[in-house]
N, C-alpha and C positions, 0 to 999 in steps of 0.2 A: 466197535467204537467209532471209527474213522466214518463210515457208513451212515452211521445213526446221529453226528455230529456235523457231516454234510446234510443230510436233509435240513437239520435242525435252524441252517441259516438264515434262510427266509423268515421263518419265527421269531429267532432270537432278536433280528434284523428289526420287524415291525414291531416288534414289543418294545424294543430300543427307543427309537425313534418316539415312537405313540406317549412312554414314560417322560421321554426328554421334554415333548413340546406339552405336556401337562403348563409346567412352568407360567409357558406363557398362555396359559388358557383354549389352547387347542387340540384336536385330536387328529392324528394322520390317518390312519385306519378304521373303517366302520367298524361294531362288533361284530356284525354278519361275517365280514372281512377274516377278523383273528381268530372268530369260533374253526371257518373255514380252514383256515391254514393250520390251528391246532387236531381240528379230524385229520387234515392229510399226513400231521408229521406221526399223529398216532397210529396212523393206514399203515406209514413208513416204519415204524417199529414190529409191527404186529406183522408184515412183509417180510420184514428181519428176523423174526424168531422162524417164522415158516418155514421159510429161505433154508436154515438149518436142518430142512428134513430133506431137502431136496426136493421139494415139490412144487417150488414156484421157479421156470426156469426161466423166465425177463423182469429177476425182479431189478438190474440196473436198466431195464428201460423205463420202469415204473420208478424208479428212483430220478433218472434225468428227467422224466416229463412235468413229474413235483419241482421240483430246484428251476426247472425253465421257465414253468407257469408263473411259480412266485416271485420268483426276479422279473418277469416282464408286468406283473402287477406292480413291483416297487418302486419300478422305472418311472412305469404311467402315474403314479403316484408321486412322485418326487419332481417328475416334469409338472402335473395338475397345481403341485401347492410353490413351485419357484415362478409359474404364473401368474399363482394369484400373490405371492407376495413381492412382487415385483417394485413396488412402492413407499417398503417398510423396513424393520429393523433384522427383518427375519430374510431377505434377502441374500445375503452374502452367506448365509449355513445350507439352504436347499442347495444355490450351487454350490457350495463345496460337497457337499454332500452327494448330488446328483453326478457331478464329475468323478468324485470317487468312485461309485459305484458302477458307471460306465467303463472308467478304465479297468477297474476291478474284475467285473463280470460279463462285461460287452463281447472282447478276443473270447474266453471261455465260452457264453454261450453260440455265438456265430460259427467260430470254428470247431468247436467239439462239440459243445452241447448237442445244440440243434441238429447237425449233422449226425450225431451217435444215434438218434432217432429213426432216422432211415439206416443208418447201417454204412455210413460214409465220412468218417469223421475225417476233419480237413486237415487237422495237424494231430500229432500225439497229446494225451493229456495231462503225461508230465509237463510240457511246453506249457498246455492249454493254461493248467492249473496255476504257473507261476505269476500269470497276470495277476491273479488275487492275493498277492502277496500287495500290492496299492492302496487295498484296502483297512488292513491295517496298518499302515504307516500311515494314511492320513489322518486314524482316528487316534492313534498313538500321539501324533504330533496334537491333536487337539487337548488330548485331556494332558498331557505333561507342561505345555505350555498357557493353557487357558486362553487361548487366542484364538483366531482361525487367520490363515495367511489370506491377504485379499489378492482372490480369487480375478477378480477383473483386472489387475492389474497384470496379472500370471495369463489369463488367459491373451490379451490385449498383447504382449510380448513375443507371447509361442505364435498365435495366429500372423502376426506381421513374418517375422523371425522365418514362420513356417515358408510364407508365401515368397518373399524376397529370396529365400535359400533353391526355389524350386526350379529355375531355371537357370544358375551357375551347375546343379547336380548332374541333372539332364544332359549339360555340354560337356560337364566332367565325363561322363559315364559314356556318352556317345565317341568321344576323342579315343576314351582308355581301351572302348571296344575296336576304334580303328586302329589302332598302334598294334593290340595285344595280337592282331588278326594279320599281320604282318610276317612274311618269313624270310628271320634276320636274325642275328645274334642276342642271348636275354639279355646282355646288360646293356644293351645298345638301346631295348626298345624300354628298358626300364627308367633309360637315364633320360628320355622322349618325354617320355608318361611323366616325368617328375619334372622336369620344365614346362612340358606345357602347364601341369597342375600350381605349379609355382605362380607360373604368370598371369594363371586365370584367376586367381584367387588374389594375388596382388594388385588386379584390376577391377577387380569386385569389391575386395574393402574399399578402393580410392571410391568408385561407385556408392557406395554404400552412403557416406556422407550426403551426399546429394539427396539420396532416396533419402535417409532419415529428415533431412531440410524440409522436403516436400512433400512425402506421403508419407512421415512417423505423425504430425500434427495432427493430418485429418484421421486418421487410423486409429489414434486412440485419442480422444477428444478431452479429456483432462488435461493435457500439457495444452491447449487453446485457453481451458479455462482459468492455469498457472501465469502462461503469459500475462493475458489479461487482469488477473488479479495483480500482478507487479505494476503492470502499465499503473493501474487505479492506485495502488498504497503508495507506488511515488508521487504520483498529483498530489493524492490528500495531504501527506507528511511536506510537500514543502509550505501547509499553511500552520503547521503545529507553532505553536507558542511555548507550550509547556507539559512536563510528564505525562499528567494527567489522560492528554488531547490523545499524546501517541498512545500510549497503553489501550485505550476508547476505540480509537483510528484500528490501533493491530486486533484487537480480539473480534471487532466487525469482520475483519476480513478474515480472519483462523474459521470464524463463525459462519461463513458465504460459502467455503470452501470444503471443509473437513464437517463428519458427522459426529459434531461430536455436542455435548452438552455443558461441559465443563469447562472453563478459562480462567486463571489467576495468574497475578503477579505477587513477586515475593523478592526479596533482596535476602540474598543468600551470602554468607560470611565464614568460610570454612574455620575459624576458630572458636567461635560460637556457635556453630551448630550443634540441635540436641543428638544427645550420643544414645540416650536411654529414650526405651517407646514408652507411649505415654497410650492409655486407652482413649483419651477423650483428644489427641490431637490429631490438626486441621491432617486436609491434604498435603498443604505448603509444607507443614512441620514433617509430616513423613516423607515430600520430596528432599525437605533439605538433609534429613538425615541418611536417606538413603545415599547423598549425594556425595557427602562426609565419607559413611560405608567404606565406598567404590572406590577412593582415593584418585581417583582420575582428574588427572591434568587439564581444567575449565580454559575455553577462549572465546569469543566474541563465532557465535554461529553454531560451537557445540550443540548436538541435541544426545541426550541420553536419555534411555529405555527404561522406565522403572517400575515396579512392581503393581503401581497403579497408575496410569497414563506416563506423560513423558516430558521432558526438563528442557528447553529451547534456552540457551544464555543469551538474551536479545543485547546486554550492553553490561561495559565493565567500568569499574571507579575505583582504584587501586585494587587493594584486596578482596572487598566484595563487587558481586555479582546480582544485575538486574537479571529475574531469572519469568520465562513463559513459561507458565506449567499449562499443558492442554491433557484432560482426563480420556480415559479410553475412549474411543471410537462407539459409536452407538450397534454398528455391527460388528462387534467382536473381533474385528478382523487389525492385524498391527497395519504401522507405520511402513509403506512402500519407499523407497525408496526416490521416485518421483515427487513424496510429497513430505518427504526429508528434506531434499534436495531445495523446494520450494520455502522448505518452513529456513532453511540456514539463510537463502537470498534476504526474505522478508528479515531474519535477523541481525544479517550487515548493514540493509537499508535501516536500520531501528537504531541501531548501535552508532551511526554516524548522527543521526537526529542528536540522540542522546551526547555524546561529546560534545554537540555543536551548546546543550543546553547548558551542561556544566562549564563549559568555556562561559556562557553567559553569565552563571551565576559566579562565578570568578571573578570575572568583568564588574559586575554589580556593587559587589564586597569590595575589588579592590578603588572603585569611585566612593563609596561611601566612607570606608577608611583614610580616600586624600581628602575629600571633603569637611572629615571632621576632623584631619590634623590642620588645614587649611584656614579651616573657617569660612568657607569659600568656594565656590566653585571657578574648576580650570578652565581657562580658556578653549582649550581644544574641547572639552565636552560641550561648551557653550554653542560653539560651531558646531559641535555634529549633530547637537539639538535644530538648531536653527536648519542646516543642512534635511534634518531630517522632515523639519513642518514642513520647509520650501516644496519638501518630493511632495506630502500630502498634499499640500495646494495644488501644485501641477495637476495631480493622478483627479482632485475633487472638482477642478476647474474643466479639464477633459470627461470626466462623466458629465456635468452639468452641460458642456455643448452637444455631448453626443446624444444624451437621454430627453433630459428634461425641455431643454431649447428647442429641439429637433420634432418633438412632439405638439410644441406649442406653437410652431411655424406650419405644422399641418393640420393643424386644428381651425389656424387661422384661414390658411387657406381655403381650407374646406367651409367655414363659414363665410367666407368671401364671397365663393363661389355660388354658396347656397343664395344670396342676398339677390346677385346679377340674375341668376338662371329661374328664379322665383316671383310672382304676384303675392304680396303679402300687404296687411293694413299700414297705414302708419304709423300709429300707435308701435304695433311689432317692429316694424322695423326699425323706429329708432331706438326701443332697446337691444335689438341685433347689433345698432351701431355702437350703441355704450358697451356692448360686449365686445366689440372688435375694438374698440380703444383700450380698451383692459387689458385685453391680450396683450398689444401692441406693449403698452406700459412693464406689461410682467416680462415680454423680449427682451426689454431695454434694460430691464433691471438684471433679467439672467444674463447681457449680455455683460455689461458693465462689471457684475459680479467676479465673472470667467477673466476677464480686463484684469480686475485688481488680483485676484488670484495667481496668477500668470501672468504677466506686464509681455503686452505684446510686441514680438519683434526688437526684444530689450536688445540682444547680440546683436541682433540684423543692422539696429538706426543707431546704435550706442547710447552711452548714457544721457547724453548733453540732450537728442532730439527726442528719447523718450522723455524724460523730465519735460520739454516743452510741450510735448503732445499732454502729458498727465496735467500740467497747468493750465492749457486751454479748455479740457474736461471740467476742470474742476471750480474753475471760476464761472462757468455756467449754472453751476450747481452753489456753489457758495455765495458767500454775501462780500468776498473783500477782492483787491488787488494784490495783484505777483508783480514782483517787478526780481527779474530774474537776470543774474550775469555771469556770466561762464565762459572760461577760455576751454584750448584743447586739454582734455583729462590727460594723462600717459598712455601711451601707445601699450606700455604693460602694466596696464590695469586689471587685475584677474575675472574672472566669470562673478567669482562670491564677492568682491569686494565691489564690482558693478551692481549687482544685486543688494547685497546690504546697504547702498545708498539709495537706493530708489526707496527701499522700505523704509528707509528713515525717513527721508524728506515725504514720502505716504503719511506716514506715523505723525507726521508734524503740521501736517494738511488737516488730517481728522484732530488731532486736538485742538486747532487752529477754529474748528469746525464746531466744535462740543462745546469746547470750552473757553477758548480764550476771549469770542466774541471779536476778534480784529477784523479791521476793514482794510490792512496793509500788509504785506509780508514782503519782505527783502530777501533775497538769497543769492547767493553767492558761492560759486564752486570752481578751484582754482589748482594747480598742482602746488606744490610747499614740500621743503625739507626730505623731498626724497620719496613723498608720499600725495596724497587728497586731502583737501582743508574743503569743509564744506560750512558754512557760517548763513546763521539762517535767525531772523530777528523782525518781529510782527510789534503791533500796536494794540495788543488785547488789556486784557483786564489783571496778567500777570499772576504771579502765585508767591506762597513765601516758601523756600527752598529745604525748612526744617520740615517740610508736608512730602517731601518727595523719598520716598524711602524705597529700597532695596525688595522687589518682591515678584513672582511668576504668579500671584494672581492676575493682570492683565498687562496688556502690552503696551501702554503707553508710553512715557516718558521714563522710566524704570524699564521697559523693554530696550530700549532707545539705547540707553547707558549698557546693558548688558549685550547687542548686539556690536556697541564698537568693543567691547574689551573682549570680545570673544575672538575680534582679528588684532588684539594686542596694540590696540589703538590710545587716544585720549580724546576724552569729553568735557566742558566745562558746560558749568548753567547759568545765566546770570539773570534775575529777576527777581523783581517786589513788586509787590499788590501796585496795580492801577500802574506799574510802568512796561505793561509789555514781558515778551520771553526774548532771550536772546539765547543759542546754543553755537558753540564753537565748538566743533570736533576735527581730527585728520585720525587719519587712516594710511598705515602702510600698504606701500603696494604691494608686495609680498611680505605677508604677515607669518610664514610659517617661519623664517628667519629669525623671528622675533620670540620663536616656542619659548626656548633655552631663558626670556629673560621673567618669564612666570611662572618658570621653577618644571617646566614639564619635560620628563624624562627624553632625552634626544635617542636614546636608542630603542624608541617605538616598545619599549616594555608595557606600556598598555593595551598593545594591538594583538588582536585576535587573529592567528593565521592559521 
């Protein structure tokens, strides 16, 4: 029996195989092939009955040379097909496969097999035969698990592990032989052998650090390609906005990464999870109740194993749970450890997104709640509004120099240049000129624009000399007279309240400009009562004051009044049809002093830390 179930391996072996990849529409063994190998095993029985009479006396040499031929066929055949699928999903089974079978049957044939052929077997084949005991445990572990372990990973490990280990063994072994070779007392030379061994090995792990720094990256090339994937999902994730984006943002990058096909998100809630299976439900629905199951203890980076791909907790919100489900791998092969490791990083970097958003919508709720016990909005939100245009303007007013301006001055140029270095008609050329005055004109405007955008040099020259630069601008362009008077502002005058005067007195230039039709403007800026009085009074066409209402569809004179009460200021208006505007405002010089007296919480309970 033992005899006639060794031969039988080879057979059993291609039949296997050949059955398994039907599946996926292929065949590993030609029929020529398995007619082949079924004459020999049937050679090998009909060998075995004879055997019995005693009249075949090499029937184990005729038995080893079936079992060697066929395993060196299975070999060649398992190298041929992890060649050619090098590319696909069937990759990760020929190697395991192929490795199996080498460790399996490789020792046996090299050292017994082949050598029991000539009559000089290298080791016994008790020894020989125990290597094949590999064989099934790797295939044990496949079918009990329905996985296959990856293979690249494992090998990627031993091969460095292998390499790195080779030459601390060497020194060990060479030391242990100089000692042992010694003639001295044993405990003397044992208690040698074990310091040296101590020390060298205490200086090899410290070593080792460095090596994994410098040759683990390049050696297995998937931790380059994890780096880099973190480098890239932190850029993306600091432009997120909302859920949505990151959810988008993370499964591009599971999806760059991992072979896999399947990605969902799911908000999991351990006291409504389904208990009972349902035929017709999702993936989600069997992660969450698998998850239920397990009773295991969920945190922000958890990933768990489950029956059909695996549970990533990318972010948590009291009791429930933002949950990455990624479905099995496309090569059958589990989750390494490496890209465990990789998927919990990407889950802490998720999970801080996500706080950052619910702090937001917190934030949102609790403004819109002051708002409508209010009737009104706060002053500090008004500022942080206004704070926030001001950055937009800076960041639109620096693209427009960097971009737009900078392309339009080499355009100029180069048409400049083309006019001098050229013979052209005149006709042509004086529309060449009409297009360099264009240019020239659209400069002036993109320059001007970046000017009011940005007010140039506001900190540098202060308030008082930017004010007079922006009136000498603007009376060039306008149709009336400034007549402008201004002592020293306060030495503590803040950055915002410098700013929110320029923009007003702006604000009151362009309406001046639009609407009021005046040919005179007075102004007046002066310190008062502990603060800024700015008083500003033209000769237009005036308005009637029941027309001026409360509103963020534009920024006019309705802007004007919401920019001083955002630094907890006062405004008054005073005009009728046909007599002109007059506006009197002041402004605290430090207005945050002033939070407390429009009801907004002094112990920063609206602030997001």
């Amino acid at each position: 029996m033992l005899t006639a179930s060794f031969a039988g391996v080879p057979l059993t072996f291609l039949l296997f195989l050949d059955r398994y990849l039907q599946r996926f529409g292929k065949r590993f063994a030609s029929k020529a092939a398995l007619l082949l190998m079924q004459a020999g095993f049937i050679a090998q029985l009909a060998v075995q009955a004879i055997e019995m009479t005693g009249a075949v006396p090499f029937k184990s040499i005729f038995l080893m040379a079936y079992f060697v031929l066929g395993n060196a066929y299975i070999i060649y055949k398992l190298v041929r097909s992890y060649l050619a699928h090098r590319q696909d999903d069937l990759k990760s089974l020929f190697k395991l496969t192929l490795l199996g079978h080498l460790v399996g049957f490789l020792p046996f044939l090299l050292l017994f097999g082949v050598p029991l052929l000539f009559g000089v077997p290298i080791i016994p084949g008790q020894v020989a035969a125990a290597f094949l005991l590999g064989l099934p445990i790797v295939y044990l572990y496949m079918f009990t698990t329905q996985r296959l372990f990856d293979i690249d990973f494992f090998l990627s490990r031993f091969s460095y592990y292998t390499i790195i280990a080779f030459f601390p063994t060497l020194l060990i072994t060479g030391l242990a032989v100089v000692l042992t070779n010694h003639r001295q007392l044993a405990w003397v030379g044992w208690v040698q052998l074990f310091l040296v061994v101590y020390l060298l090995i205490t200086a090899f792990l410290f070593g080792k650090e460095f090596l994994d720094y410098r040759l683990r990256p390049k050696w297995n090339k998937d931790l380059n390609n994890f780096q880099g994937s973190l480098d890239r999902f932190s850029s993306r994730i600091s432009r997120v906005m909302k859920q949505a984006d990151l959810e988008r943002v993370l499964e591009q990058e599971v999806r760059s990464i991992l072979p896999v096909r399947e990605v969902a998100f799911f908000r999991y809630e351990p006291e409504s999870a389904p208990q009972a299976q349902d035929a017709a439900e999702t993936p989600q629905a069997i992660a969450a109740r698998e998850l239920a199951a397990s009773g295991r203890r969920l945190g922000v980076g958890a990933a768990v194993v489950l029956s059909t791909g695996l549970a990533v907790v990318i972010g948590q919100k009291r009791s429930s749970y933002q949950i990455l489900w990624i479905g099995d791998k496309t090569n059958r092969t589990k989750f390494n450890p490496d890209e465990l490791g990789w998927l919990k990083t990407l889950a802490n970097y998720s999970a801080i997104v996500f706080e950052n958003l619910h702090l937001i919508e917190n934030l949102i709720g609790d403004l819109e709640a002051e708002m409508s016990k209010r009737q009104g909005t706060p002053s500090w939100v008004l500022r942080m509004i206004f704070q926030l245009a001001e950055s937009e303007r800076r960041k639109l007013a620096s693209d427009l120099h960097d971009t737009a301006l900078q392309d339009q001055l080499v355009w100029y140029r180069k048409l400049e240049a083309a006019m001098l270095d050229h013979d052209m008609p005149p006709e042509m050329r004086g529309q060449l000129t009409d297009i360099r005055e264009g240019l020239l004109d659209v400069i002036h405007q993109i320059r001007e624009t970046c000017n009011e955008l940005r007010p140039p040099l506001l900190k540098e020259m202060g308030l008082v000399e930017s004010l007079r630069s922006l009136f000498e601008q603007q009376q060039i362009r306008a149709n009336y007279a400034i007549e402008f008077n201004a002592g020293e502002p306060p030495e503590s005058l803040g950055d915002e309240e410098t700013l929110t005067l320029f923009r007003i007195v702006q604000e009151l230039l362009v309406n001046a400009s639009k609407h009021a039709r005046a040919t005179l403007i007075r102004i007046e800026l002066r310190e008062d009562e502990g603060g800024v009085r700015l008083r500003y009074r033209d000769d237009g066409v005036g308005l009637a004051l029941e027309k001026l209402q409360d509103s963020y569809q534009h920024m006019g004179l309705s802007g004007i009044k919401e920019r001083v009460r955002s630094h907890a200021g006062r405004i008054r208006f005073l005009s009728e049809p046909g007599e002109g505007l007059e506006v009197d405002l002041w402004l605290p010089i430090d207005s945050a002093a002033h939070e407390g007296e429009d009801g907004i919480d002094e112990r920063d309970s609206n602030l997001a830390g």
